[in-house]
Backbone as a chain_set.jsonl record, in Angstrom:
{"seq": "XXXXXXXXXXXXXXXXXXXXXXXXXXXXXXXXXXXXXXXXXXXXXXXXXXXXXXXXXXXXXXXXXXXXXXXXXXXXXXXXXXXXXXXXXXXXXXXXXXXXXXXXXXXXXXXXXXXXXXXXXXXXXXXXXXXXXXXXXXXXXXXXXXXXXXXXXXXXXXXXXXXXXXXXXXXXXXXXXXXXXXXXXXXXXXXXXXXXXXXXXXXXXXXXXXXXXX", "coords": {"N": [[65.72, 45.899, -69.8], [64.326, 43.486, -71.337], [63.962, 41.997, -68.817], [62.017, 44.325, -67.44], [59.843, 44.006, -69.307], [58.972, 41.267, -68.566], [58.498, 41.453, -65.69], [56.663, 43.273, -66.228], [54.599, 41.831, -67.6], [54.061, 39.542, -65.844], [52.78, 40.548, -63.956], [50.258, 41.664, -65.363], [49.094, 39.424, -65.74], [48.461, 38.598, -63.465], [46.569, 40.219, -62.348], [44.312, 39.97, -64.052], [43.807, 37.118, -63.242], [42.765, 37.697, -60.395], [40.81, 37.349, -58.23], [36.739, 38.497, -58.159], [35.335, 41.248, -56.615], [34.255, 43.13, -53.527], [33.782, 45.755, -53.825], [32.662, 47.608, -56.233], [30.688, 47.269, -58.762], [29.19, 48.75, -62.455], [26.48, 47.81, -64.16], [25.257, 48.211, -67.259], [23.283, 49.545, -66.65], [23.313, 51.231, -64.823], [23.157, 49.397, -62.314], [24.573, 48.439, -58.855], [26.572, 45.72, -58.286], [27.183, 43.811, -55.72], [28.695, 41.612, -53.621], [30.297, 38.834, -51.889], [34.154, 38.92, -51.857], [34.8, 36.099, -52.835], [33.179, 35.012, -53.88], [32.278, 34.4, -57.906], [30.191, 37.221, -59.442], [27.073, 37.487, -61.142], [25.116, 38.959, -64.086], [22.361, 39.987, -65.847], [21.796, 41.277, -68.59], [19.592, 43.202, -71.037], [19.582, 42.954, -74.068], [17.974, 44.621, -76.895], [16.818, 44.366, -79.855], [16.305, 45.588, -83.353], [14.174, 45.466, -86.813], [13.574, 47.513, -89.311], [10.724, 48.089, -91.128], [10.445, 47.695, -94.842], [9.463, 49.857, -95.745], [10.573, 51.752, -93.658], [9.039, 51.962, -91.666], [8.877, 51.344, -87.569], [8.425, 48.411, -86.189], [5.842, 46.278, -86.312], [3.319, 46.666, -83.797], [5.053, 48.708, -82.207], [5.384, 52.003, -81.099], [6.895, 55.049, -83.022], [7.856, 58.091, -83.065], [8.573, 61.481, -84.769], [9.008, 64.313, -82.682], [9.435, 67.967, -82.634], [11.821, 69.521, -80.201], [11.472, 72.254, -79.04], [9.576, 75.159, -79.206], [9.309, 78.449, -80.934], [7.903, 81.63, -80.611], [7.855, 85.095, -81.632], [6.653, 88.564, -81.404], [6.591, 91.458, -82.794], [7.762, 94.616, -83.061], [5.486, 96.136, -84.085], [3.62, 94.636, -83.295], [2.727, 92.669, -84.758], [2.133, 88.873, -84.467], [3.96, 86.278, -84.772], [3.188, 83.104, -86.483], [3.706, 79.821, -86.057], [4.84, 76.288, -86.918], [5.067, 72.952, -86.038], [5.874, 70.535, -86.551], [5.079, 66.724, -86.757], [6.265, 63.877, -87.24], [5.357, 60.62, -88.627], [7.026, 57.619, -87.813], [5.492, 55.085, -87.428], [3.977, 51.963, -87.878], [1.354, 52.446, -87.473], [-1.444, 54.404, -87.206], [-1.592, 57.358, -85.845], [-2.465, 59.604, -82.609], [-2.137, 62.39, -81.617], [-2.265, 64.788, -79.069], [-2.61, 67.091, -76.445], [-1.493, 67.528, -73.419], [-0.642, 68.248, -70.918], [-0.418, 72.083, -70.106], [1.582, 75.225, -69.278], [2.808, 78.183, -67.831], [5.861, 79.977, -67.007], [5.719, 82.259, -65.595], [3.212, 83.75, -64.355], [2.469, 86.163, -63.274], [0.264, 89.133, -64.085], [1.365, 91.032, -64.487], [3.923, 91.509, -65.966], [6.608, 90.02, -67.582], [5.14, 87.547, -70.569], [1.486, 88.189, -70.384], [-1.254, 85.776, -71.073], [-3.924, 85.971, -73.201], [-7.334, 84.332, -73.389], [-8.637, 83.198, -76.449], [-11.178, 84.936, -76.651], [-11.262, 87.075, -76.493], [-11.566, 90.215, -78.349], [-10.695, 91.195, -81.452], [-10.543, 94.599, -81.121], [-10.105, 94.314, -78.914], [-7.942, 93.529, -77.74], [-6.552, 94.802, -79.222], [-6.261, 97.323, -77.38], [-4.328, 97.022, -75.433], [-1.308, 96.377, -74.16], [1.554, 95.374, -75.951], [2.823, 92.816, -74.954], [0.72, 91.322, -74.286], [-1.006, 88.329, -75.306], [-2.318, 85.996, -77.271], [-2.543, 82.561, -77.675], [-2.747, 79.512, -79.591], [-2.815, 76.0, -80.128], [-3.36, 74.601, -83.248], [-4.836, 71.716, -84.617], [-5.521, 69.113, -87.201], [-8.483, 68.899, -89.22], [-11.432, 67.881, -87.337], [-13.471, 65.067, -87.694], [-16.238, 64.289, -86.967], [-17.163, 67.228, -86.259], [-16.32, 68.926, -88.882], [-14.722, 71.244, -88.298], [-11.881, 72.555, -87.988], [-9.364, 71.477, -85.086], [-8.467, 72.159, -82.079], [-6.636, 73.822, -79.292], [-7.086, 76.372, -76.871], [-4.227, 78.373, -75.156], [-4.77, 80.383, -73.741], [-7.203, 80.362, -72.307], [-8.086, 79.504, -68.721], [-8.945, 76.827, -68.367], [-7.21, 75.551, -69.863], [-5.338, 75.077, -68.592], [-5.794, 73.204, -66.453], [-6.2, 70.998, -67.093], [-7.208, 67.223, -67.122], [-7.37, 65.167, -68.579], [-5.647, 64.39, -72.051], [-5.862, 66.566, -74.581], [-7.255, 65.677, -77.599], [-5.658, 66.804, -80.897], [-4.15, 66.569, -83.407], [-4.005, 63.88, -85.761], [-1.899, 61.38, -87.624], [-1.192, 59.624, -90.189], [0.175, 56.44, -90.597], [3.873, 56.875, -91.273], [3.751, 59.07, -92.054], [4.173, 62.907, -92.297], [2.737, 65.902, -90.295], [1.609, 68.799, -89.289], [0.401, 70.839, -86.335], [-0.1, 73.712, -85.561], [0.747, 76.776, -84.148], [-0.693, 79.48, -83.049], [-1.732, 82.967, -82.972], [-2.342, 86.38, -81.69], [-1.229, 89.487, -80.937], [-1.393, 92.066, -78.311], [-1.6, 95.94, -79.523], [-1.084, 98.173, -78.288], [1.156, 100.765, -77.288], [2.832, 102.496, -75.077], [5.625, 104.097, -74.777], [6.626, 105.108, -72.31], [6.591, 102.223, -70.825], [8.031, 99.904, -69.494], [8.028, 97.304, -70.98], [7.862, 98.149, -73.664], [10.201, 99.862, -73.543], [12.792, 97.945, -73.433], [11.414, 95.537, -74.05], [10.579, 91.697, -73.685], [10.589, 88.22, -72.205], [9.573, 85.586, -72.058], [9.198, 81.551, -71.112], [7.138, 78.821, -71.622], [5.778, 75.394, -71.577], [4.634, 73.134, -72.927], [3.098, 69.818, -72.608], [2.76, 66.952, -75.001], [0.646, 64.294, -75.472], [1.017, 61.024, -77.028], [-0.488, 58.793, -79.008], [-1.685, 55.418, -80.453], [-3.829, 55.561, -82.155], [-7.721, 54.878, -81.482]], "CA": [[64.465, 46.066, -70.525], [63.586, 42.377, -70.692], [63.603, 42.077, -67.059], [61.387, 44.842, -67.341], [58.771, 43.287, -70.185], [58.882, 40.248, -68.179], [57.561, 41.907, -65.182], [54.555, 43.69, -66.633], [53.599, 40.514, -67.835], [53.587, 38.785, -64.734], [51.502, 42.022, -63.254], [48.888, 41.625, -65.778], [48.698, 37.948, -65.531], [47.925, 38.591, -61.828], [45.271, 41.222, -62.341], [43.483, 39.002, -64.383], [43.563, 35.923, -62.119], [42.469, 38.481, -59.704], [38.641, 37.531, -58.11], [35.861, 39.828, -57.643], [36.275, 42.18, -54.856], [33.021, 43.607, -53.127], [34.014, 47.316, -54.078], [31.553, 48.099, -56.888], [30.76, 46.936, -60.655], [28.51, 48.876, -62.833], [26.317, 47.322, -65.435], [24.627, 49.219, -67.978], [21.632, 50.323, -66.598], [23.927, 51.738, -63.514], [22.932, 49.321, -61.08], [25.459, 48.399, -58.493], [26.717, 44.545, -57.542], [27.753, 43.758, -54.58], [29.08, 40.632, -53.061], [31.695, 38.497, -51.416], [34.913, 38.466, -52.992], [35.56, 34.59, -52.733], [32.347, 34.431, -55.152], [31.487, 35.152, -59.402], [28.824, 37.424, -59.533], [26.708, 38.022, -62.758], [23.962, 39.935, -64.337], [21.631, 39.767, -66.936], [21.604, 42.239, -69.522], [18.968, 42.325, -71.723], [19.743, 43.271, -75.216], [16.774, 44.819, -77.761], [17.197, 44.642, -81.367], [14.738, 45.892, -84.212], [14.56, 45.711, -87.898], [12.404, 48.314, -89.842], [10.037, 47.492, -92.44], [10.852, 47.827, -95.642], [8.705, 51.383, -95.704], [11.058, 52.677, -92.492], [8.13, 51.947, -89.848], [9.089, 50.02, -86.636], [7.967, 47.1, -86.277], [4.158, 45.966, -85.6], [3.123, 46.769, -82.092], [5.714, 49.786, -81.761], [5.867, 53.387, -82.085], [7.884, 55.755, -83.037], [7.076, 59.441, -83.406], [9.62, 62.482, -84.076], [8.504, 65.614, -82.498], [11.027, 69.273, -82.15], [11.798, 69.6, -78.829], [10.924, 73.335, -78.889], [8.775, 76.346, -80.555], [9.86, 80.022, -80.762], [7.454, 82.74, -81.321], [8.009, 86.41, -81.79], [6.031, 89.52, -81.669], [7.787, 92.494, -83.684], [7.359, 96.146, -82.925], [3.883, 97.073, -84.582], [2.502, 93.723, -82.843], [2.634, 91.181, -85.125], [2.788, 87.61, -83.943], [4.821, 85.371, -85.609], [2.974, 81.87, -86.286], [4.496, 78.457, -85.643], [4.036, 74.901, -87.528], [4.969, 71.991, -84.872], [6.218, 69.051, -87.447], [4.889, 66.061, -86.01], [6.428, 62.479, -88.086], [4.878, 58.752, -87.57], [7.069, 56.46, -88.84], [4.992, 53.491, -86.921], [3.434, 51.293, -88.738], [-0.229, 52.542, -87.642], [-2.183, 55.678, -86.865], [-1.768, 57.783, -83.987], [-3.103, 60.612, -82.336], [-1.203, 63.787, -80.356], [-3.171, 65.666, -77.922], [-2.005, 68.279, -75.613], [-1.546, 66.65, -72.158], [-0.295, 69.501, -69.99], [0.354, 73.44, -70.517], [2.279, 75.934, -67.925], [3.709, 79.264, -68.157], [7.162, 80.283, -66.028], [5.305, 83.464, -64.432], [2.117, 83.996, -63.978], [2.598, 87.74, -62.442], [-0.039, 89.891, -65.017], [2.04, 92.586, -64.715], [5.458, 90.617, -65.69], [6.313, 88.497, -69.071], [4.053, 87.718, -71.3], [0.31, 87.826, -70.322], [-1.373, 85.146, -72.116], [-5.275, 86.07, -73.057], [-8.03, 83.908, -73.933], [-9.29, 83.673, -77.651], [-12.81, 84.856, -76.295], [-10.769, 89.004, -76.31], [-11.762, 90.131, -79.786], [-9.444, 92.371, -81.652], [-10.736, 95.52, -80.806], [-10.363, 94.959, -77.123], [-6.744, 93.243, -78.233], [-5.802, 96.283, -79.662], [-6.155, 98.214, -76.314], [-3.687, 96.719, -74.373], [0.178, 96.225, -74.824], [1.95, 93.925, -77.051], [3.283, 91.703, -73.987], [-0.736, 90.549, -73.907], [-1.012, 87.812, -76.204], [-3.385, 85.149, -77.315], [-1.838, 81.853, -78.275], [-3.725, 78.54, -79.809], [-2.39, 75.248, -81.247], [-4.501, 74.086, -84.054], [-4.111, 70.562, -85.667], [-6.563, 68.863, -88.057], [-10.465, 68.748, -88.709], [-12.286, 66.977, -86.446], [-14.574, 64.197, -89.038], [-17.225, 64.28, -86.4], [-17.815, 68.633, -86.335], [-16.219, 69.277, -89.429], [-13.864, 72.379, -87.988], [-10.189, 72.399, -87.068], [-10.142, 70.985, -83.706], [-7.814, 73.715, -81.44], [-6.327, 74.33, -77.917], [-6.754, 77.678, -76.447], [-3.439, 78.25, -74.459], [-5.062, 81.397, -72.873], [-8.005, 79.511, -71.349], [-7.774, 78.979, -68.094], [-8.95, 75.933, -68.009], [-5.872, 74.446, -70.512], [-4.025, 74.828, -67.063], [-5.938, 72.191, -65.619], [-6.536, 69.603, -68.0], [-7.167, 66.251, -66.504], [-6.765, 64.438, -69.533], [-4.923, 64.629, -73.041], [-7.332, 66.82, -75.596], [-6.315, 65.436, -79.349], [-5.378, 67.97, -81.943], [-4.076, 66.196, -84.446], [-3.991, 62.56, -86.17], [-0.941, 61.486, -88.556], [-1.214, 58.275, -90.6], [1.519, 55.621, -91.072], [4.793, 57.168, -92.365], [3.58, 60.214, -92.825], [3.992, 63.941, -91.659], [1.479, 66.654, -89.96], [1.465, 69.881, -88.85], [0.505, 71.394, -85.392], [-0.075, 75.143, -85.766], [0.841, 77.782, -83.073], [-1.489, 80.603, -84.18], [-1.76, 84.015, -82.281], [-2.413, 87.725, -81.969], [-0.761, 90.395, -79.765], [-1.81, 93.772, -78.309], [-1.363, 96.636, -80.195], [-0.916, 99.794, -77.371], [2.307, 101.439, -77.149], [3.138, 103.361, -74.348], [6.995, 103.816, -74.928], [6.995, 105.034, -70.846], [6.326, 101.401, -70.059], [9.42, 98.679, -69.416], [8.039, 96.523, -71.856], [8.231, 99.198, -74.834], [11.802, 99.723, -73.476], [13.357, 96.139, -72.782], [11.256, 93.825, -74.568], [10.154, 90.689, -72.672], [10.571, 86.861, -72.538], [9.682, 83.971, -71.014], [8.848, 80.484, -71.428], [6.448, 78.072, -71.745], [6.086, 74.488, -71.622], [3.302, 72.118, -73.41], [3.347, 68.132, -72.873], [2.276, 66.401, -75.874], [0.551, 62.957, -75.771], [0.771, 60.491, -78.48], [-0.654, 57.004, -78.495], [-2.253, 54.784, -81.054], [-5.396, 55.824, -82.804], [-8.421, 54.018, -81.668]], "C": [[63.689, 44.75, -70.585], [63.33, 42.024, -69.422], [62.067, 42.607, -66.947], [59.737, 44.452, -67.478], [58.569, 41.779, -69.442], [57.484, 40.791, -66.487], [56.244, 42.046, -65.619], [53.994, 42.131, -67.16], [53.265, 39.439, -66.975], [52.419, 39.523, -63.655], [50.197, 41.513, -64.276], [48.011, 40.145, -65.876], [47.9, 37.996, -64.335], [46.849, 39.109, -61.783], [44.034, 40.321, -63.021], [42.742, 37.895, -64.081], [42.608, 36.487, -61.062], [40.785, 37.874, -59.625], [38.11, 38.653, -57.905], [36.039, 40.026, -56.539], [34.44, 42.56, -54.861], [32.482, 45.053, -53.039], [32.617, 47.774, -54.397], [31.405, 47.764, -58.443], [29.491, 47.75, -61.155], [28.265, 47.991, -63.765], [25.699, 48.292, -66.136], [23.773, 49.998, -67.843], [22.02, 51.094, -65.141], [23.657, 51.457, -62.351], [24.433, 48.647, -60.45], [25.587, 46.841, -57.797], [27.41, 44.691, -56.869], [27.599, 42.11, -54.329], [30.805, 39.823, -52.38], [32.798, 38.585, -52.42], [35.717, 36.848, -53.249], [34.298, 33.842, -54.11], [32.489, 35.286, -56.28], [29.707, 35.583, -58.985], [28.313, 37.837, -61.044], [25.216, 38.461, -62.638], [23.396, 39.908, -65.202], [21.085, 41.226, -67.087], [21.079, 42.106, -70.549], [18.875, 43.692, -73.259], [18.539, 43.036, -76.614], [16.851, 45.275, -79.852], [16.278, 44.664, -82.406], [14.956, 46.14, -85.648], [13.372, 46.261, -88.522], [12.01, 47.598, -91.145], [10.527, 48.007, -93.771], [10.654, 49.538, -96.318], [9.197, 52.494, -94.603], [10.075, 52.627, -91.557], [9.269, 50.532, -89.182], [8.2, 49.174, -87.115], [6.398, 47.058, -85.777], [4.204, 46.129, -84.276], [4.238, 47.751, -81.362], [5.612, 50.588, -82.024], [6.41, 54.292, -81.863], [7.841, 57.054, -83.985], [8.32, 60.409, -83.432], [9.0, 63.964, -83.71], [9.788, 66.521, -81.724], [10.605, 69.264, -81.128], [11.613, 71.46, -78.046], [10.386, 73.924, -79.72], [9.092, 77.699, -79.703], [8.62, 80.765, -81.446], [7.678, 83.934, -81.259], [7.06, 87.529, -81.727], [6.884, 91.007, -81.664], [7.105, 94.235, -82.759], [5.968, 96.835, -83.106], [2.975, 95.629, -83.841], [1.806, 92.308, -83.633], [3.083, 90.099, -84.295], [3.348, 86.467, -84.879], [3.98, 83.881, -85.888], [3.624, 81.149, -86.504], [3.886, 76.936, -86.238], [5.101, 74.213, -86.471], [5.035, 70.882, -86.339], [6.232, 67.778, -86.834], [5.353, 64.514, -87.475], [6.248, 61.176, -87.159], [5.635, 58.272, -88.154], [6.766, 54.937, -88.066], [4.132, 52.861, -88.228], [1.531, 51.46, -88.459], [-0.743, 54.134, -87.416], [-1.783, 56.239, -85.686], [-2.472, 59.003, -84.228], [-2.179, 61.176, -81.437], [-2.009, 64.535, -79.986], [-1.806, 66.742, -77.077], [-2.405, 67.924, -74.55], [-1.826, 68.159, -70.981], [0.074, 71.201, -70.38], [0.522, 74.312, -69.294], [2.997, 76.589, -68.215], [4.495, 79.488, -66.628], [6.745, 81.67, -65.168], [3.617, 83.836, -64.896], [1.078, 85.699, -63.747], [1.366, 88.4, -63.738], [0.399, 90.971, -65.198], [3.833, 92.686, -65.293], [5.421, 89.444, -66.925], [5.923, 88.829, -70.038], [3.066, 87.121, -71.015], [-0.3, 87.068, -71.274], [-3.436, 85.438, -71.609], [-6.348, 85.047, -73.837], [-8.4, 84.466, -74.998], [-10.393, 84.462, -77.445], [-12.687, 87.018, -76.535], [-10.959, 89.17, -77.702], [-10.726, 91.16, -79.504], [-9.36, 93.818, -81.207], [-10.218, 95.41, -79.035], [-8.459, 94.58, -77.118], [-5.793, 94.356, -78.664], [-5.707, 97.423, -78.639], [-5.014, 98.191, -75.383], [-2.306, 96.404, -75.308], [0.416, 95.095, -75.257], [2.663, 92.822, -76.51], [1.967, 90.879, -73.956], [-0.592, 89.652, -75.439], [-1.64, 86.435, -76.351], [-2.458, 83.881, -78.114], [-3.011, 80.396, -78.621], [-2.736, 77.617, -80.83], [-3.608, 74.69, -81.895], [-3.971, 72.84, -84.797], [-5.213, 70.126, -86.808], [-7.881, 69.134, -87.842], [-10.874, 67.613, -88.774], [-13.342, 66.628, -87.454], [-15.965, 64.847, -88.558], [-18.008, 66.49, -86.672], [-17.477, 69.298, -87.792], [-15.164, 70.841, -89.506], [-12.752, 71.888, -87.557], [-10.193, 72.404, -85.105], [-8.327, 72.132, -82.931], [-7.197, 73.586, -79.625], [-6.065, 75.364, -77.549], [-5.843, 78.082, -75.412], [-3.48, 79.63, -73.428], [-5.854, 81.351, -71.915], [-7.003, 78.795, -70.195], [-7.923, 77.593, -67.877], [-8.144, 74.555, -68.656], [-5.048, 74.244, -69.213], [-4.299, 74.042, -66.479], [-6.576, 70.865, -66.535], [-6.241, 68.445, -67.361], [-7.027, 65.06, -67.353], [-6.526, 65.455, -70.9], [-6.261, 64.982, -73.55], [-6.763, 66.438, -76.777], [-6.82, 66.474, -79.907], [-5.376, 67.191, -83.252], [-3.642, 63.954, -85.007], [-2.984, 62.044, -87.382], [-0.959, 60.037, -88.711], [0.0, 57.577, -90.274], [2.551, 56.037, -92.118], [4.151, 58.388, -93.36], [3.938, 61.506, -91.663], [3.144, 65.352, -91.473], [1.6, 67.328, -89.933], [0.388, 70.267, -87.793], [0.789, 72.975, -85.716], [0.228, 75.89, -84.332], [0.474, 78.789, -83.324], [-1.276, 81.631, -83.119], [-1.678, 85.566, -82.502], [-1.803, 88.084, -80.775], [-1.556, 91.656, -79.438], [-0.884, 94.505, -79.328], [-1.154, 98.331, -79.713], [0.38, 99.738, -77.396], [2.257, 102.633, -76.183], [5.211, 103.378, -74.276], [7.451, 104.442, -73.517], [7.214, 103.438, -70.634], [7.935, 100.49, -70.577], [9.522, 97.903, -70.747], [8.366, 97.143, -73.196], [10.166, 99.551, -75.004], [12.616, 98.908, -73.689], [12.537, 95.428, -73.93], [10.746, 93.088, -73.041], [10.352, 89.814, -73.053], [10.054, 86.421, -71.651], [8.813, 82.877, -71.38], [7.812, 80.007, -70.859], [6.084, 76.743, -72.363], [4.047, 73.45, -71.649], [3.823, 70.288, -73.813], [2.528, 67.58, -73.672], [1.875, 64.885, -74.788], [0.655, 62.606, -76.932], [0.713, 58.907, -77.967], [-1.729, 56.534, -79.864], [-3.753, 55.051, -81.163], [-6.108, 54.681, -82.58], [-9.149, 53.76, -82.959]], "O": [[62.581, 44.687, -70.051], [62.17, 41.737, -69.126], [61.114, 41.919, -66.581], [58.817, 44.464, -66.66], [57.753, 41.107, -70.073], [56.282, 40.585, -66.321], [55.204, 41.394, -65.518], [52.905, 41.618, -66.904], [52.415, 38.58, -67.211], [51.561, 39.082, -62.89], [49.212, 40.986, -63.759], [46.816, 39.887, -66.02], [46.787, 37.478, -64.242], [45.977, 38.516, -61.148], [42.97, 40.087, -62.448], [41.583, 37.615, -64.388], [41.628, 35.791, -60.799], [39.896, 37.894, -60.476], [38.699, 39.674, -57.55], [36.619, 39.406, -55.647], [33.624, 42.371, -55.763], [31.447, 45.508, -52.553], [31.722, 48.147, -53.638], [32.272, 48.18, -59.211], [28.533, 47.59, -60.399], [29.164, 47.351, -64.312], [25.584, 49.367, -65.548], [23.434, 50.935, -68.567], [21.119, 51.508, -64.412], [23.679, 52.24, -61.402], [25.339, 48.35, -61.228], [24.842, 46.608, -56.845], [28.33, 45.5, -56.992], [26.641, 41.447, -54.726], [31.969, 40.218, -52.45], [32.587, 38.392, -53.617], [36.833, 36.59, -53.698], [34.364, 32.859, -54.847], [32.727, 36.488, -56.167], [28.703, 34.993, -58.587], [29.005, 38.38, -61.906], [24.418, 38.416, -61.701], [24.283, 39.652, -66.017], [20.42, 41.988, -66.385], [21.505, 41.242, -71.315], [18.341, 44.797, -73.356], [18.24, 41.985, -77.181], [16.909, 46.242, -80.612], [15.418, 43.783, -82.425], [15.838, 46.953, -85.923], [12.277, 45.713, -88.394], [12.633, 46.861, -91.909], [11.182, 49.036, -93.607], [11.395, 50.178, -97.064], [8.713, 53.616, -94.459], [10.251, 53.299, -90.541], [9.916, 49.584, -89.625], [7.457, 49.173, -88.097], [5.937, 47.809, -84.918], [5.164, 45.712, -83.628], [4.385, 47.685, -80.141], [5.635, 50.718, -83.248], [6.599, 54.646, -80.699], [7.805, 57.093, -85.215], [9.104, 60.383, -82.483], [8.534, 64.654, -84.617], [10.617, 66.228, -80.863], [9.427, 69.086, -80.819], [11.636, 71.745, -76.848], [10.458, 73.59, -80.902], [9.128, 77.961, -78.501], [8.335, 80.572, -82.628], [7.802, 83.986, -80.035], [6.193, 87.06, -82.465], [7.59, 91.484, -80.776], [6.134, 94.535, -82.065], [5.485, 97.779, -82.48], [1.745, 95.634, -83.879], [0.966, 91.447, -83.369], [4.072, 90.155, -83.565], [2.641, 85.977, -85.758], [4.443, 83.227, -84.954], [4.492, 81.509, -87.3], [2.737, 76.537, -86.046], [5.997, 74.951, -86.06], [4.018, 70.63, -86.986], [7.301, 67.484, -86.3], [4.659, 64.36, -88.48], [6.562, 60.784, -86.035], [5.328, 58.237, -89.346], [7.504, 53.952, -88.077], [3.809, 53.391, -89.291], [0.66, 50.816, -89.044], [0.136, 54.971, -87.619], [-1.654, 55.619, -84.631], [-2.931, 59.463, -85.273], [-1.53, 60.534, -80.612], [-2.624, 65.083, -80.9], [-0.596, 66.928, -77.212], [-3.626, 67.888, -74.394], [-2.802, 68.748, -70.517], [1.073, 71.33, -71.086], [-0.265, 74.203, -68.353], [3.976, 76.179, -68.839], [4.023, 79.286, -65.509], [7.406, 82.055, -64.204], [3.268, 84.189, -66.022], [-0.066, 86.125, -63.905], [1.809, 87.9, -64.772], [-0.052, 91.831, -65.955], [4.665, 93.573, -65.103], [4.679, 88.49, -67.16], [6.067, 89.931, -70.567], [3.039, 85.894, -71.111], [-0.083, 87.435, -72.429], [-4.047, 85.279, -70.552], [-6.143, 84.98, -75.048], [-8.584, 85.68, -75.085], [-10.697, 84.842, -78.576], [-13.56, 87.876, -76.661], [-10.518, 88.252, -78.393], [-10.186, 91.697, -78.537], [-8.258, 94.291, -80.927], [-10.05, 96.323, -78.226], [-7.727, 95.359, -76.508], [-4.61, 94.607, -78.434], [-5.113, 98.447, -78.977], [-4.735, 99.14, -74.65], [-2.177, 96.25, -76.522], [-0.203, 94.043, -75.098], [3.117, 91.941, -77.239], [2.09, 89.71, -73.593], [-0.174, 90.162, -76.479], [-1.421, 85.679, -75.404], [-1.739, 84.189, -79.064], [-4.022, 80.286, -77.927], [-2.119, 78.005, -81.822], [-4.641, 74.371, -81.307], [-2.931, 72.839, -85.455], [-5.789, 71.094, -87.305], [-8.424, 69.479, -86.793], [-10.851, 66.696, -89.594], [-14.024, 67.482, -88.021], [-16.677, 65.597, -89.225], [-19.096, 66.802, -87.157], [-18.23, 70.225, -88.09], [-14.918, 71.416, -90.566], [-12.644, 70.902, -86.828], [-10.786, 73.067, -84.254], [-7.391, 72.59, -83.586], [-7.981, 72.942, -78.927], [-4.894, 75.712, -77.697], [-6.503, 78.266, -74.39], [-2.619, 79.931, -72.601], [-5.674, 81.938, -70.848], [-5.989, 78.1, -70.271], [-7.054, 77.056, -67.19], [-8.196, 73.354, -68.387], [-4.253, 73.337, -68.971], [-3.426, 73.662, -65.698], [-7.409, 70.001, -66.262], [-5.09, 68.363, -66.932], [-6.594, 64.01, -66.878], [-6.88, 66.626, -71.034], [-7.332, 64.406, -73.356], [-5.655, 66.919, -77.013], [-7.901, 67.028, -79.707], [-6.327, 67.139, -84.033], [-3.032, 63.116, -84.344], [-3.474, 62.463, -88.431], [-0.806, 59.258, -87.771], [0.865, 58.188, -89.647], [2.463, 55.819, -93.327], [4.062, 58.603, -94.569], [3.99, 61.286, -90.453], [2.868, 65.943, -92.517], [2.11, 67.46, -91.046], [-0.741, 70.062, -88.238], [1.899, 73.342, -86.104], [-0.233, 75.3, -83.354], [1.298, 79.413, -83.993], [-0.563, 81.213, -82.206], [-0.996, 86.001, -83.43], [-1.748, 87.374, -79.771], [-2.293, 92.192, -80.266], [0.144, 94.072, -79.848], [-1.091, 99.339, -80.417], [0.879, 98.62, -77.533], [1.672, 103.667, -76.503], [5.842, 102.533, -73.641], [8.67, 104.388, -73.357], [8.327, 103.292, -70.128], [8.605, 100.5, -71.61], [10.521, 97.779, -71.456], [9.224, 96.557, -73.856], [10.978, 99.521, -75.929], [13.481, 99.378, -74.428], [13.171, 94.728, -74.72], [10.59, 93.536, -71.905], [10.449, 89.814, -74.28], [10.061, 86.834, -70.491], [7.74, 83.133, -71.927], [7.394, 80.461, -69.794], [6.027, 76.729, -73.592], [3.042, 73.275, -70.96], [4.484, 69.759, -74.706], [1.368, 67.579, -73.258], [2.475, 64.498, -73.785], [0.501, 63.367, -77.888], [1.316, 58.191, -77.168], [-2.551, 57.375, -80.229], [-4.635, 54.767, -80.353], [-5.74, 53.604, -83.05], [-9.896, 52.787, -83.063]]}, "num_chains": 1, "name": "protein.A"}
């Protein structure tokens, strides 16, 4: 057994002594060194450390926003739509603003899903068509300048091509907002049709901006 304990300790002595080899080393950020093994190679790792204000904001000149990483809505049997609040928290130390960058539904098909219709369909014409048709809109604060809740119509076509971020909503320092997901459904029932049978899903995907209030 000493014999033994004597060994391993001359093994790990060795391993240690041991130079770099030209195999592979990760560092943290998973890049890969390479070099001879007759040389030390090294790396600079650069370590970021931050202490919050006494109020929980980062620090001056950072920010740091929490927004849910999804929203669920529903529409029930008689055609209700479920609305949605979007909890948007600053804890930076200044103002920002969240816009709606990008929006994009997973099928397109109008015969397949859920059809999404511009606000512009009043209810009456809303009420003609099945409860897969459905009008969706995030709403965030009112706009100083018009005085109305400023809006994104997610039925408009032309949210699909947005070339820049539209702002919705504005959330002080260390505070939290709300982001609405508002919407109506059809109201036809044909209990022949798939959708009456089955149900329907499918997703849809909206890229927030957020950046420092001018």
């Amino acid at each position: 057994m000493a014999m033994k304990k004597k060994f391993l300790g001359l093994a790990m002595a060795a391993m240690v002594a041991m130079p770099a080899t030209s195999v592979y080393a990760f560092n943290a950020n998973g890049e890969t060194l390479t070099g001879n093994d007759t040389e030390t190679m090294t790396q600079d790792v650069t370590v970021t450390g931050e202490v919050k204000s006494s109020q929980g904001t980062v620090a001056q000149g950072r920010l740091e926003v929490v927004l849910p990483t999804s929203l669920a809505f529903s529409v029930d049997q008689e055609g209700n739509f479920t609305n949605v609040n979007y909890s948007v928290t600053n804890n930076s130390p200044c103002e920002i603003t969240v816009g709606v960058q990008q929006f994009s539904e997973t099928n397109t098909k109008t015969d397949e899903g859920i059809v999404l219709q511009p606000s512009s369909k009043t209810s009456t014409e809303m009420a003609q068509l099945s409860r897969n048709n459905v009008q969706m809109a995030l709403v965030g604060d009112v706009d100083a300048s018009s005085g109305s809740k400023r809006y994104v119509d997610l039925g408009d076509e032309a949210t699909k091509k947005l070339q820049a971020a539209k702002p919705i909503l504005n959330v002080p320092s260390n505070q939290t907002k709300a982001i609405q997901l508002l919407g109506a459904a059809g109201k036809s029932k044909n209990q022949d049709s798939t959708i009456e049978q089955n149900g329907t899903t499918e997703t849809f995907t909206v890229v927030f901006a957020v950046k420092k209030k001018a």
